[in-house]
Each structure stands twice: as C-alpha cells, then as structure tokens.
LUMNU-96086 format. One record per residue: residue in one letter; z, y, x of N, C-alpha, C, O, CB in turn. Coordinates in steps of 0.2 Angstrom, whole numbers, padded with zeros to 4 digits, always signed. Glycine has a CB too. Example, Ala and Ser with C-alpha at 12.3 -4.5 7.8 and 13.67 -1.06 7.14 Angstrom:
A+0039-0028+0066+0039-0022+0062+0039-0016+0066+0042-0017+0071+0045-0022+0057
S+0035-0011+0064+0036-0005+0068+0039+0000+0064+0040+0006+0067+0029-0003+0070
! end
This chain:
X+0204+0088-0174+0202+0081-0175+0194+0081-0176+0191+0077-0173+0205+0078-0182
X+0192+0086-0179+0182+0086-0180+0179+0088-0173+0173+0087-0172+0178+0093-0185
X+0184+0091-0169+0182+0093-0162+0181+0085-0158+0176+0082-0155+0189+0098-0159
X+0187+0082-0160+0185+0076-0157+0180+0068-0161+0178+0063-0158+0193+0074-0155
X+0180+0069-0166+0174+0065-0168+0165+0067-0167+0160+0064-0168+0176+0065-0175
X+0167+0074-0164+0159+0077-0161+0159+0074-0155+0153+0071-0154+0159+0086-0159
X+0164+0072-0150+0163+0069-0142+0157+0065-0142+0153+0066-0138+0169+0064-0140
X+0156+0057-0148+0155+0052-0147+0147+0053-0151+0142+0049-0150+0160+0046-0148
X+0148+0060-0155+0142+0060-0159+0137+0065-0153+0131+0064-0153+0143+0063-0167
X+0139+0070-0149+0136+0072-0143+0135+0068-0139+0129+0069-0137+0137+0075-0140
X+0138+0063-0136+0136+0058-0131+0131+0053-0132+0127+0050-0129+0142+0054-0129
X+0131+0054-0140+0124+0048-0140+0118+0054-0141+0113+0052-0141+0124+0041-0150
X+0119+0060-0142+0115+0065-0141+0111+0066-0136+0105+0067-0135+0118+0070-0141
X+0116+0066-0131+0112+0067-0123+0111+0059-0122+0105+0058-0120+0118+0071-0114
X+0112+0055-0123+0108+0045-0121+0098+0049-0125+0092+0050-0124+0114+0033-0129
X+0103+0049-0133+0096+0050-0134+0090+0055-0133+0084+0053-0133+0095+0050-0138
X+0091+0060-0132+0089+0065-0127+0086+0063-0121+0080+0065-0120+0095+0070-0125
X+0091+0058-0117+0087+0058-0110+0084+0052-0111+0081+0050-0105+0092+0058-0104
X+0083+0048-0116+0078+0043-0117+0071+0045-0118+0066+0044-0115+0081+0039-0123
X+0071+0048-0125+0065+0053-0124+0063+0057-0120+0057+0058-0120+0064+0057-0127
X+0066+0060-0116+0063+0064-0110+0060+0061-0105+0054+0061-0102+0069+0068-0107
X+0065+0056-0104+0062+0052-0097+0057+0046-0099+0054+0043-0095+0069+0047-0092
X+0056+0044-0106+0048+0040-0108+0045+0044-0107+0040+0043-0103+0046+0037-0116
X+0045+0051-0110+0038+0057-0109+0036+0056-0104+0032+0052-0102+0038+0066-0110
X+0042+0060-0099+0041+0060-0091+0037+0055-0088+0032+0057-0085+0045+0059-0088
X+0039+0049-0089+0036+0042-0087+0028+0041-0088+0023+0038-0085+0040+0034-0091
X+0027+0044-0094+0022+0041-0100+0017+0047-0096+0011+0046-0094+0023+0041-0112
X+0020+0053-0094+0014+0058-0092+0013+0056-0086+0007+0056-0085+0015+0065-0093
X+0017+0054-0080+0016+0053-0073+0014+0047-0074+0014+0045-0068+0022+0054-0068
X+0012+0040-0077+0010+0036-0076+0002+0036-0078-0002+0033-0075+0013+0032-0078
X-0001+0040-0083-0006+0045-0084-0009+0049-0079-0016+0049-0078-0005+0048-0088
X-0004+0055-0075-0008+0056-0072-0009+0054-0066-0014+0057-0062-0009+0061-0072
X-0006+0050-0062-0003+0047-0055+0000+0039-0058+0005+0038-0060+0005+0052-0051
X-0006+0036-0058-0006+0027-0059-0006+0026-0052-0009+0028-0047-0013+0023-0063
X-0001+0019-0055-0001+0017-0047-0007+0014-0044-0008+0017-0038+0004+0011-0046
X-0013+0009-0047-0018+0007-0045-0024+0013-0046-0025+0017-0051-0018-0001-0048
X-0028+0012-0040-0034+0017-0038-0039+0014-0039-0039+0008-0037-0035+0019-0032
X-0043+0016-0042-0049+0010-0040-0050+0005-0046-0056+0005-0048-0047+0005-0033
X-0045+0003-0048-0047-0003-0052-0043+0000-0059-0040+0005-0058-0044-0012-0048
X-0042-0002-0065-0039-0003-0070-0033-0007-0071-0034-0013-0071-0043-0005-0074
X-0026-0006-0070-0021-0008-0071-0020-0013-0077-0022-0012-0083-0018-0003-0072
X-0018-0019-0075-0016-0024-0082-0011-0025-0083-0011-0023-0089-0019-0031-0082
X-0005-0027-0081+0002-0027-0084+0003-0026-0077+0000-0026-0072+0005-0034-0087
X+0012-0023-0080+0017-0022-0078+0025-0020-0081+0027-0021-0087+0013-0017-0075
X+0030-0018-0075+0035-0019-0079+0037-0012-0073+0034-0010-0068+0040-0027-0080
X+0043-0011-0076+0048-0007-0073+0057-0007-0074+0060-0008-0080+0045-0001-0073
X+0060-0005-0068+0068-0005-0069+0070-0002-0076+0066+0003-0078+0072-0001-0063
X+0074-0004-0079+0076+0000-0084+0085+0003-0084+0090+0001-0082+0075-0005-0089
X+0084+0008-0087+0090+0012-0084+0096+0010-0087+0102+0011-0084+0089+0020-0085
X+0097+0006-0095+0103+0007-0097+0101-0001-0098+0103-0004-0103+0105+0013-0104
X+0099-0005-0094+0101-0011-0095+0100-0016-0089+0100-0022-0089+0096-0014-0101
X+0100-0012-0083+0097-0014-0076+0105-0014-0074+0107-0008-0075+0090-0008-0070
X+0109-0016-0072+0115-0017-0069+0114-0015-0060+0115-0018-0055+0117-0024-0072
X+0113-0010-0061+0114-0007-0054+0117-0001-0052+0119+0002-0058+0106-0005-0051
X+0120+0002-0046+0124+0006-0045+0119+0013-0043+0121+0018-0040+0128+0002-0040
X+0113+0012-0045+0108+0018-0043+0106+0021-0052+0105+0027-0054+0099+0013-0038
X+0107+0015-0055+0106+0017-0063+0111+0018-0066+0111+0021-0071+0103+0012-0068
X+0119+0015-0064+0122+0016-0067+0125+0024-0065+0130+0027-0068+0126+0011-0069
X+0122+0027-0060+0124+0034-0059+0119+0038-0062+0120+0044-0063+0124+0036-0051
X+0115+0036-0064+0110+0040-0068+0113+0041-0076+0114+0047-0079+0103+0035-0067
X+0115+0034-0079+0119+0035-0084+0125+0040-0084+0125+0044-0088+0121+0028-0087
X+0130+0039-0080+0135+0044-0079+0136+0051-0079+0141+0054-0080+0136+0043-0076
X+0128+0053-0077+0126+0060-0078+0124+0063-0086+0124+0069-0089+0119+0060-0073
X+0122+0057-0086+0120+0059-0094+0127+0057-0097+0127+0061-0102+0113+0053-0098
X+0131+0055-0097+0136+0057-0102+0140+0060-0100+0145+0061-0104+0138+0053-0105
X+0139+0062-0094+0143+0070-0094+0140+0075-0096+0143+0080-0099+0145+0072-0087
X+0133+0076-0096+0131+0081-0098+0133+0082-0107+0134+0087-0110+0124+0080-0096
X+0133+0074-0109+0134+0076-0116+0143+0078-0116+0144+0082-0122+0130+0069-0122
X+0148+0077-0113+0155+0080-0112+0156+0088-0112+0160+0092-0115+0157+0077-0107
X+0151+0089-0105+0151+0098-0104+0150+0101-0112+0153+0106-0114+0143+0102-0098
X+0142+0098-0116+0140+0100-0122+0145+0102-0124+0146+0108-0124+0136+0096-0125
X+0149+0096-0127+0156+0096-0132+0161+0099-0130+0165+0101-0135+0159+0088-0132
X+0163+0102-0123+0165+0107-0123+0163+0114-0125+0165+0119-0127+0167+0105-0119
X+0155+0113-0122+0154+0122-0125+0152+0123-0131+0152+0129-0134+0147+0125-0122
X+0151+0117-0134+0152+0119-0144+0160+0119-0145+0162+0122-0150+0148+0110-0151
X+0163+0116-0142+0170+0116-0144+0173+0122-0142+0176+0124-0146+0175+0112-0141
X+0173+0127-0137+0178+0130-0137+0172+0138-0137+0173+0143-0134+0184+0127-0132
X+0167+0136-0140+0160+0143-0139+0159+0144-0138+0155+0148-0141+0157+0147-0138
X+0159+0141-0131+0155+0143-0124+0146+0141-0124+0144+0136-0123+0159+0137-0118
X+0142+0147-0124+0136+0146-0126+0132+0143-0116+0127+0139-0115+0132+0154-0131
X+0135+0145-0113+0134+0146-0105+0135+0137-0103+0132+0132-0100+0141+0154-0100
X+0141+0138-0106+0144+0129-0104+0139+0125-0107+0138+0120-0104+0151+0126-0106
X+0137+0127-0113+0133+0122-0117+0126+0122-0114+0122+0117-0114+0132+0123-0124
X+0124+0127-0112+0117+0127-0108+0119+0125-0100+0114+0123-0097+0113+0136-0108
X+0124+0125-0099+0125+0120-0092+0123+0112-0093+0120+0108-0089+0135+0121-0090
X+0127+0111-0100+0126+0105-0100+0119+0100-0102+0118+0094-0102+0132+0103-0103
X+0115+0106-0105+0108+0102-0106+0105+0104-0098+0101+0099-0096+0103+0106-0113
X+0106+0107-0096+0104+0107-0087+0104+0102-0085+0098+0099-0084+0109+0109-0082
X+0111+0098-0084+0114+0092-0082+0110+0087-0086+0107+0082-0084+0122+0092-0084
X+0110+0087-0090+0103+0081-0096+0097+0081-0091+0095+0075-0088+0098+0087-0106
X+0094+0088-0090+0086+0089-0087+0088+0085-0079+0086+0079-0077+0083+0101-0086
X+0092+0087-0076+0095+0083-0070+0094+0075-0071+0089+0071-0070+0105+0085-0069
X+0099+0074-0074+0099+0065-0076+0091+0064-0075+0088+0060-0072+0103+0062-0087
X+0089+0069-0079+0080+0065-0079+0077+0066-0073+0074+0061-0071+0074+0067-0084
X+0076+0071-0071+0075+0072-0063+0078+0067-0060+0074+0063-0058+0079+0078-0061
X+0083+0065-0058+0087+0059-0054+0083+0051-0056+0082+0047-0052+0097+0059-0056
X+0083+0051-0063+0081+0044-0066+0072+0045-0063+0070+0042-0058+0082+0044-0078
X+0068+0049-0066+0061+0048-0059+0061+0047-0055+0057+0043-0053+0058+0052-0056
X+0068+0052-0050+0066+0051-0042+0068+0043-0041+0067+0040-0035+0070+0057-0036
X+0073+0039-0046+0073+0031-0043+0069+0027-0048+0070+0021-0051+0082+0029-0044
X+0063+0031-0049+0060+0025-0053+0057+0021-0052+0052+0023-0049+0056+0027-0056
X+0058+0014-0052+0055+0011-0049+0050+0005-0056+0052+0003-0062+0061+0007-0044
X+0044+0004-0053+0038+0003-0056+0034-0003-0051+0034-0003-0045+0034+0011-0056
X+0031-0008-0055+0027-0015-0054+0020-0014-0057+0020-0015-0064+0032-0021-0056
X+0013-0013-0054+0009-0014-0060+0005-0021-0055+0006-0023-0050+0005-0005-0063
X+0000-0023-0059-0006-0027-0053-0014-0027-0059-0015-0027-0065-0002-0038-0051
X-0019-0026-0053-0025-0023-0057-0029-0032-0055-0026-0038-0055-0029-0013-0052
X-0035-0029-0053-0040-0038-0054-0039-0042-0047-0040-0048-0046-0050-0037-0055
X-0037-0036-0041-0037-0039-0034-0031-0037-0031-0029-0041-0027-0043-0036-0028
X-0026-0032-0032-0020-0030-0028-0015-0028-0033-0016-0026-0039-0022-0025-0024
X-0008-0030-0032-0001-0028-0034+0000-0023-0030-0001-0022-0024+0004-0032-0033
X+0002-0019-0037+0004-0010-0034+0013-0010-0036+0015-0013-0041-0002-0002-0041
X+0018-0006-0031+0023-0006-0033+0026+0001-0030+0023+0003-0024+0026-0014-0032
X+0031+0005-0033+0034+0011-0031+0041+0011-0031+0043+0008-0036+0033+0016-0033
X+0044+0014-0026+0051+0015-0028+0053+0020-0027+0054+0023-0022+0055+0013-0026
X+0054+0023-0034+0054+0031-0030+0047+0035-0032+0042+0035-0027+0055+0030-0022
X+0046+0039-0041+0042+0042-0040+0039+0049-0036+0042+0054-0038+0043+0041-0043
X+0034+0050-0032+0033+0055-0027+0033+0050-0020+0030+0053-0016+0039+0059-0028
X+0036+0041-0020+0038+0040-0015+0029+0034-0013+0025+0032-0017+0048+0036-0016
X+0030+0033-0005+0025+0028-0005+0026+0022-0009+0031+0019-0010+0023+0027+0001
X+0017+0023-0010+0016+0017-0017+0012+0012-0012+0007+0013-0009+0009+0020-0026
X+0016+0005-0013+0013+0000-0009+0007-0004-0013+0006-0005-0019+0018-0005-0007
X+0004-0007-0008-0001-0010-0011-0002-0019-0007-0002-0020-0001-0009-0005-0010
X-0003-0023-0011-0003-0031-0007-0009-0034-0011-0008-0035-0017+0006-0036-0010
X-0016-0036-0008-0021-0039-0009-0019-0045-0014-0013-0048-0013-0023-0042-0001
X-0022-0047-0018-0020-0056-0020-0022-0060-0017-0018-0065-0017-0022-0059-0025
X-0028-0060-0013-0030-0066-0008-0023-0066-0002-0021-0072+0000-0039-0063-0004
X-0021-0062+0000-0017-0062+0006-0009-0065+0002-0004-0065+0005-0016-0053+0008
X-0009-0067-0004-0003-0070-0008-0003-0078-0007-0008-0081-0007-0003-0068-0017
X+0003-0081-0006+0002-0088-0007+0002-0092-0012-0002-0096-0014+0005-0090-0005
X+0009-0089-0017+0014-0089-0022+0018-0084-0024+0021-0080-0020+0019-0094-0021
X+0017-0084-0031+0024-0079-0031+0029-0083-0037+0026-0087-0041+0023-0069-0033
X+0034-0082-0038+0040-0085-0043+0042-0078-0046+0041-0073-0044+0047-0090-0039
X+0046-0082-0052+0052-0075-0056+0059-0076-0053+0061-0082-0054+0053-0076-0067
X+0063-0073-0051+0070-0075-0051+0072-0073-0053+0069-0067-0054+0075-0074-0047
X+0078-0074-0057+0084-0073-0061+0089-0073-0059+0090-0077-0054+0085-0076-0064
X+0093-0070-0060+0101-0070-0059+0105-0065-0062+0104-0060-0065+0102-0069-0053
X+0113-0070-0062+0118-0062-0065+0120-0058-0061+0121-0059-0055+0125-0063-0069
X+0120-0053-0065+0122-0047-0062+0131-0044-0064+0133-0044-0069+0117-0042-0063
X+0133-0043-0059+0140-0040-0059+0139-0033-0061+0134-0030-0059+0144-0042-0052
X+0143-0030-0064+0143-0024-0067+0144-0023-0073+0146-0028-0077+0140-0021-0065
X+0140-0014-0076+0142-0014-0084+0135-0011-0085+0132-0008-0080+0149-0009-0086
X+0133-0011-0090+0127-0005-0093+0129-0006-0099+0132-0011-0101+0119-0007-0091
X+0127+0000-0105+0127+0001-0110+0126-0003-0114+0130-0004-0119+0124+0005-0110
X+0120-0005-0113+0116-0010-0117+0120-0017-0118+0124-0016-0123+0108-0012-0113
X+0121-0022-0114+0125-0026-0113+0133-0028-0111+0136-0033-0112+0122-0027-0110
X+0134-0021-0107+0142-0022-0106+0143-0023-0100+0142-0020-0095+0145-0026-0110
X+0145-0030-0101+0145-0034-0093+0142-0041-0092+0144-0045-0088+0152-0035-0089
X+0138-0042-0097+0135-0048-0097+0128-0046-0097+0125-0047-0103+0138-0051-0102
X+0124-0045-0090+0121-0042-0085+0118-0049-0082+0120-0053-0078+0125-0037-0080
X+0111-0049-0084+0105-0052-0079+0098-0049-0077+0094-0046-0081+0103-0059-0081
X+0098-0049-0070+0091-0046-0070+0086-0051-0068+0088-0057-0067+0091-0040-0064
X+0079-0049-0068+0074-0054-0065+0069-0048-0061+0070-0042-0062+0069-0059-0071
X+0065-0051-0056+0062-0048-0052+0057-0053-0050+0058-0059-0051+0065-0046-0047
X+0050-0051-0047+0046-0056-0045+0045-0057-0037+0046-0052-0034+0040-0054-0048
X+0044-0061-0035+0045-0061-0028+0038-0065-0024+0038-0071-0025+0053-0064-0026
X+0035-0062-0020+0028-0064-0018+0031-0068-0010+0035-0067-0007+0022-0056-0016
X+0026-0075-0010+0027-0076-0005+0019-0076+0002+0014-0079+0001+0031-0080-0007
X+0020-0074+0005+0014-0071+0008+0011-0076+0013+0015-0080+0016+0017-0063+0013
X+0005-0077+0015+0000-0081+0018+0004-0081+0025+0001-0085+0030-0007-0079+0017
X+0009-0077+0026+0009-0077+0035+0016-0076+0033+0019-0071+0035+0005-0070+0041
X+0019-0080+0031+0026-0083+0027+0031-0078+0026+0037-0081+0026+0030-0087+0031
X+0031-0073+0024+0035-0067+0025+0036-0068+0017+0032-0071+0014+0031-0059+0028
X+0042-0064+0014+0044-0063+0006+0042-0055+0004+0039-0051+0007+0052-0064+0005
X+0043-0055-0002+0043-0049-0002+0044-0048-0009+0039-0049-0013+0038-0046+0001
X+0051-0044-0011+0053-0043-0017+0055-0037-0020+0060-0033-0018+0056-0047-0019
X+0052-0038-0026+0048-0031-0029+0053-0029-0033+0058-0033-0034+0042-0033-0034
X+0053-0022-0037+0060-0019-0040+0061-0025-0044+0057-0029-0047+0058-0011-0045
X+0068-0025-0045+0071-0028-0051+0072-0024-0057+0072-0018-0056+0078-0031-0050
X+0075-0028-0066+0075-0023-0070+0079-0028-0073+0083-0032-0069+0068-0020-0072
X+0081-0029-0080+0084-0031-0084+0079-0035-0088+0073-0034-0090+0087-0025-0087
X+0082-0042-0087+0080-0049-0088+0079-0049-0096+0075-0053-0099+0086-0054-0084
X+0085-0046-0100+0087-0049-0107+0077-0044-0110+0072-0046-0114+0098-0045-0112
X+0078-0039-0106+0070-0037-0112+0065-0037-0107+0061-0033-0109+0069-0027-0118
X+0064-0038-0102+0058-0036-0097+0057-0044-0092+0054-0044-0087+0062-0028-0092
X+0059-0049-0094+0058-0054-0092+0050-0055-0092+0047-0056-0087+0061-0059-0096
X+0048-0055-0098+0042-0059-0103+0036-0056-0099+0032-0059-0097+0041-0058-0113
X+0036-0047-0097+0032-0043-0093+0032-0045-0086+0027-0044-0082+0034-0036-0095
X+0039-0047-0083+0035-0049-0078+0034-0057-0077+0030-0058-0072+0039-0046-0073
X+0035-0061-0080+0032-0068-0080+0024-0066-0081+0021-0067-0076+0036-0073-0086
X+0022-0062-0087+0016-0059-0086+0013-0059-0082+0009-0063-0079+0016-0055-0089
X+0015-0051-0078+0012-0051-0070+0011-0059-0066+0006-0062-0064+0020-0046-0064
X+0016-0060-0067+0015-0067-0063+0010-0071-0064+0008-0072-0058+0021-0071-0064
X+0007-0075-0069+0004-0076-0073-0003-0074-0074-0007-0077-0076+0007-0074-0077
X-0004-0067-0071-0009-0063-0071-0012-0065-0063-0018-0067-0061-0007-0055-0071
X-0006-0063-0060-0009-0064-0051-0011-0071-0050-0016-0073-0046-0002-0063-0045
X-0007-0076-0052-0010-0084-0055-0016-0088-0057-0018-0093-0055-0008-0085-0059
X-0017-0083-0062-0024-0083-0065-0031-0081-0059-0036-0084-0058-0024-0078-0072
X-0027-0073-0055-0034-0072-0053-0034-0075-0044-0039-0074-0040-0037-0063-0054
X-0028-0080-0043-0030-0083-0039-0033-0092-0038-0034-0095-0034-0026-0082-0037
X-0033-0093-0044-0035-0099-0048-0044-0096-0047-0049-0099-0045-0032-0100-0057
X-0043-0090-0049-0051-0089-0051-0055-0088-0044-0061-0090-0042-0054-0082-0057
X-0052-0084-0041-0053-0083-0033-0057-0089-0030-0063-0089-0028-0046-0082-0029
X-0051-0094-0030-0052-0103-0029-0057-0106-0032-0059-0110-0028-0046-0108-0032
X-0059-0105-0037-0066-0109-0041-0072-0102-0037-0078-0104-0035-0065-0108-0053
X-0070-0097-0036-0078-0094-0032-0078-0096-0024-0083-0096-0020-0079-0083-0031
X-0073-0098-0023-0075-0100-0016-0076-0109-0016-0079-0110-0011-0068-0096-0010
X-0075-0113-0019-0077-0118-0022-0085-0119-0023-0089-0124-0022-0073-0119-0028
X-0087-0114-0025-0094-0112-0030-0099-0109-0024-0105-0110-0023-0091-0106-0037
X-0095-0106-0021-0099-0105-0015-0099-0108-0009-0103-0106-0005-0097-0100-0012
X-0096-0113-0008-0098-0119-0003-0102-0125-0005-0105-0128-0001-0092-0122-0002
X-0101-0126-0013-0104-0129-0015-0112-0129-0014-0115-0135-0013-0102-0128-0020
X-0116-0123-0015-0122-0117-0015-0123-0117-0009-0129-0115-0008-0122-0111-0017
X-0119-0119-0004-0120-0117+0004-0124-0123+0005-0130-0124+0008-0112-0116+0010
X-0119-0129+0002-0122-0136+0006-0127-0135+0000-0130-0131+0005-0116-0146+0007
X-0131-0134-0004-0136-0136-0008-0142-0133-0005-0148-0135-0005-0135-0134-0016
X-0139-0128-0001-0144-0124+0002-0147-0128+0009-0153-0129+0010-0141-0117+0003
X-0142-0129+0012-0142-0134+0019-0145-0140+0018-0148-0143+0023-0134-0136+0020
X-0146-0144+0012-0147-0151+0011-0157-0149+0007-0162-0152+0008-0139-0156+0004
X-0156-0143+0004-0165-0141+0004-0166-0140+0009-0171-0143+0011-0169-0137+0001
X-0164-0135+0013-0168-0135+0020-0168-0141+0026-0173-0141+0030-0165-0130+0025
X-0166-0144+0026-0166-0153+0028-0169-0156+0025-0171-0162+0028-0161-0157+0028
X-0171-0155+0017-0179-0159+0014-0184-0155+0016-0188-0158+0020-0180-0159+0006
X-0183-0149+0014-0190-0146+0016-0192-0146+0024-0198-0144+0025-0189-0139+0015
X-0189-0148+0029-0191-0150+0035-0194-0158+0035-0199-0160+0039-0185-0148+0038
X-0191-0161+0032-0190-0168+0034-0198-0170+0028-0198-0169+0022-0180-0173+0031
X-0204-0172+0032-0209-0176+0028-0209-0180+0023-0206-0185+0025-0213-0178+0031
X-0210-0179+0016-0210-0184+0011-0215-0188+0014-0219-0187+0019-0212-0182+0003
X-0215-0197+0007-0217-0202+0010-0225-0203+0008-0229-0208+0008-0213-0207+0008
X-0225-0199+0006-0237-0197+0005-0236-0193+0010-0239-0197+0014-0242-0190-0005
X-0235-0187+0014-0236-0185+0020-0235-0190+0026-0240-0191+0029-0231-0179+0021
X-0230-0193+0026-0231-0198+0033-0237-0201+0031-0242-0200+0035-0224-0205+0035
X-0239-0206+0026-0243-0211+0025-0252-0208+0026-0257-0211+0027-0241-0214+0017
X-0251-0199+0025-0257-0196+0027-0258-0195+0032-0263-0193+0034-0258-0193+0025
X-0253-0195+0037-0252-0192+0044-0254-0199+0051-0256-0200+0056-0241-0188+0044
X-0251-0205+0044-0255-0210+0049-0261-0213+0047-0265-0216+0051-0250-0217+0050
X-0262-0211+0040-0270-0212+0041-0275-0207+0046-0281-0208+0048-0272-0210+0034
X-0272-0202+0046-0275-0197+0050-0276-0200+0057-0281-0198+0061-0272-0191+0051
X-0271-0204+0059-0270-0204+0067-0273-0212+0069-0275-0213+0075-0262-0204+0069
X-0275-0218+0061-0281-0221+0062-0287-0219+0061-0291-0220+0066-0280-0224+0058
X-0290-0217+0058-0297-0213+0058-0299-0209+0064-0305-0208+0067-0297-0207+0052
X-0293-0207+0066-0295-0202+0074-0293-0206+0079-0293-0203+0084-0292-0194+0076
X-0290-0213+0081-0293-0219+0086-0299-0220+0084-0303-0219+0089-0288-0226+0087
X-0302-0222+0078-0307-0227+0076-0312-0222+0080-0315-0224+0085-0310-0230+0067
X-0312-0214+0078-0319-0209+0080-0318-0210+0089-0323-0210+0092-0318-0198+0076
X-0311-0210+0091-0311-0211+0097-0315-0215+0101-0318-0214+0107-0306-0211+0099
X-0316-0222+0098-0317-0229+0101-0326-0230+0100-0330-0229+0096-0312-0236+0095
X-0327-0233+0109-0332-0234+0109-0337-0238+0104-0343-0236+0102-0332-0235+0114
X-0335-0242+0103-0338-0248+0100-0341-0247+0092-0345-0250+0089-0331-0253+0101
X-0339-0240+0089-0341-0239+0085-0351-0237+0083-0355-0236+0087-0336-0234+0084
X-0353-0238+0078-0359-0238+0077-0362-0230+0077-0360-0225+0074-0361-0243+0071
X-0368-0231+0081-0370-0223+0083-0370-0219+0077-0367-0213+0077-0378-0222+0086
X-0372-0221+0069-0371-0216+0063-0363-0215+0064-0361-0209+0065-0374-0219+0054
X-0360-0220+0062-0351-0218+0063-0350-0210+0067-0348-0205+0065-0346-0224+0069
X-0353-0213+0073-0351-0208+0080-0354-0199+0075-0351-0194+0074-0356-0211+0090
X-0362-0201+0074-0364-0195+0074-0359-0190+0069-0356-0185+0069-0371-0195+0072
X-0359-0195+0064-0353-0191+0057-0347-0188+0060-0345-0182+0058-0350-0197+0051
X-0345-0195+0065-0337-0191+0067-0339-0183+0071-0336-0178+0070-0332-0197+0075
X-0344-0184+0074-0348-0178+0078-0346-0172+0074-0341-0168+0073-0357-0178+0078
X-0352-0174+0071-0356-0166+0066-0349-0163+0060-0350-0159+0056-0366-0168+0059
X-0341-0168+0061-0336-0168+0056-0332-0164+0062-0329-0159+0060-0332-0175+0051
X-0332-0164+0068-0328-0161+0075-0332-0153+0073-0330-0148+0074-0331-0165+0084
X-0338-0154+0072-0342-0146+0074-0340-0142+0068-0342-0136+0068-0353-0145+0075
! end
C-alpha cells in the first residue's frame, strides 16, 4: 500500500523536476541565443507545455510521467539501474520539450519567432505589417493544468502583400495578456513609424515652399528693380540736360 501511495508522489516529482529543468534550459538558451540581433528584445511569449493543448505537448507531458512511473518502479522493487533509467527519461522529456520549443519575441523594428529550438529563427519587418489581431479559440483535448477545458490564443500578422502569417500558439488562460502585449507593441511602433513619415513630408513641402520664396522676388525688390529700369530709360533718353547726361556718364565709368 506505501508502494502505491509513492506513484502519485513521484509523478509530481518528475512534472516538477522537468519544470525546473526546462525554465533553466529556456532561461539559459534565451541568454545565450536571443532570438532578436541587433536590437533589444521587448515582449514576448511562448507555448506552454502543461497548458497548450496540443498533441506535440501533450507528448512531451507523457514522457515525463512515465519517467516518473519507471522511477517508482526502481524505488519499488530496488532497482537502482531502473531508477537511473527513469531520470534519463526526465533529461529526455526536456530534450524533446526544447527541440519543440516554440518562442515569439518582437524588438523596436522586427518580430522574431522560432519553432523549434536549434530550428530557423524568422524574422518579419514592422513596416512590411499591415495589422495583426489576437485569436482565440477552444481547444479540444486534455492538459494538466486545465483538463479539458482548453483555449489557446496566438497572434496572427497580416502582411502588406496580403499574405497571413500565424505565429506559435500557447495557452490562452495565462499567456493571453503577453501576447495582446506584443500586439500592442507592434501597434504602437507602427503608429510611431506613421507620425515620422507624416513629419517628414511635412519638412519636405516646408522645404519646397522656401525654395519658391527664396526664388520668387519680395515686393521692395520688384519696386527696386523698376526703379532701376526707370532711371536707365531717363539716362538713355536724348532729351535729357547735358549735366544729367554727364553724371549718367562718369556713374557708367
């Protein structure tokens, strides 16, 4: 009977086990291999393993509680070999839970996103975005967390040359709010994008409309330009008196 009330107290052994393992894991490979280059990462989200209702995670969970079953048999019946099989099987689950890791971050000009750590990390411009929205929806299946009352959300871009494009999903009930965030983010820095290019047309014509003054004579220049062009008929004209002429003269030499 103590044999069997150890089962359920090992099984939450290896969840928690592989919860900490695979935060480290995450927390160190997102340190040393961020997704964004170049710029500083601002928000982001990623799938979550015991609350994402998927058939990619819930195989990942499965592993982990088998591993913690082998445990319970190798404390149960001695087996020190079986019990180091089954923390193996732990190290596995986290191994498998990396290689399907899937990760959303976005920095000041591009959305960075992976699937699959090790796997190519995409990159999508914000100026090249039109819109992006949150979806929602339920999800059929089971996870830990929840049972079977399963919704995910995801964010989904929609692109200047009309194409979609949607990004890992994760578990809606805690990871909603991080990605409305993203969302929210990419929002903002295309609002702001829109006020510099506003700001720079604006500057263009201000620039355009002084060089069209500065070309164009103010109204003391014309009024001197036709005084000039009286004074030089009068010096032209015969009729003028010889001191006139000489002055216009010796004002020519």
């Amino acid at each position: 009977m103590t044999h069997v009330l150890a089962l359920p107290f090992l099984l939450a052994i290896a969840v928690a086990g592989h919860i900490l393992l695979s935060r480290g894991a995450k927390a160190l490979a997102s340190a040393v291999y961020p997704l964004a280059t170049g710029e500083p990462e601002a928000v982001g989200y990623e799938r979550r393993v015991y609350g994402t209702a998927d058939r990619a995670m819930l195989e990942v969970v499965a592993l982990v509680l088998a591993s913690g079953v082998v445990m319970w048999v190798g404390m149960t019946w001695k087996l020190g070999w079986v019990g180091a099989l089954g923390f193996l099987m732990l190290l596995g689950a986290v191994a498998l839970d990396m290689a399907r890791w899937e990760r959303v971050t976005v920095s000041a000009s591009y959305v960075w996103f992976q699937r699959g750590f090790g796997h190519k990390v995409h990159q999508v411009a914000i100026e090249n975005i039109r819109d992006v929205s949150v979806v929602e929806a339920d999800a059929p299946g089971y996870t830990l967390r929840h049972l079977n009352r399963n919704r995910t959300c995801r964010l989904t871009m929609r692109m200047n040359d009309k194409r979609v494009v949607a990004l890992p999903k994760t578990d809606a009930h805690g990871e909603v709010e991080a990605v409305e965030a993203l969302a929210n983010h990419i929002r903002s820095r295309q609002l702001l994008a829109g006020d510099r290019q506003a700001v720079k047309r604006s500057g263009d014509e201000g620039s355009a409309a002084a060089a069209r003054a500065a070309r164009e004579p103010t109204t003391a220049d014309r009024e001197m330009l036709r005084e000039l062009r009286r004074l030089r008929k009068q010096a032209q004209s015969p009729n003028l008196p010889p001191a006139v002429k000489h002055i216009e003269g010796s004002g020519k030499a």
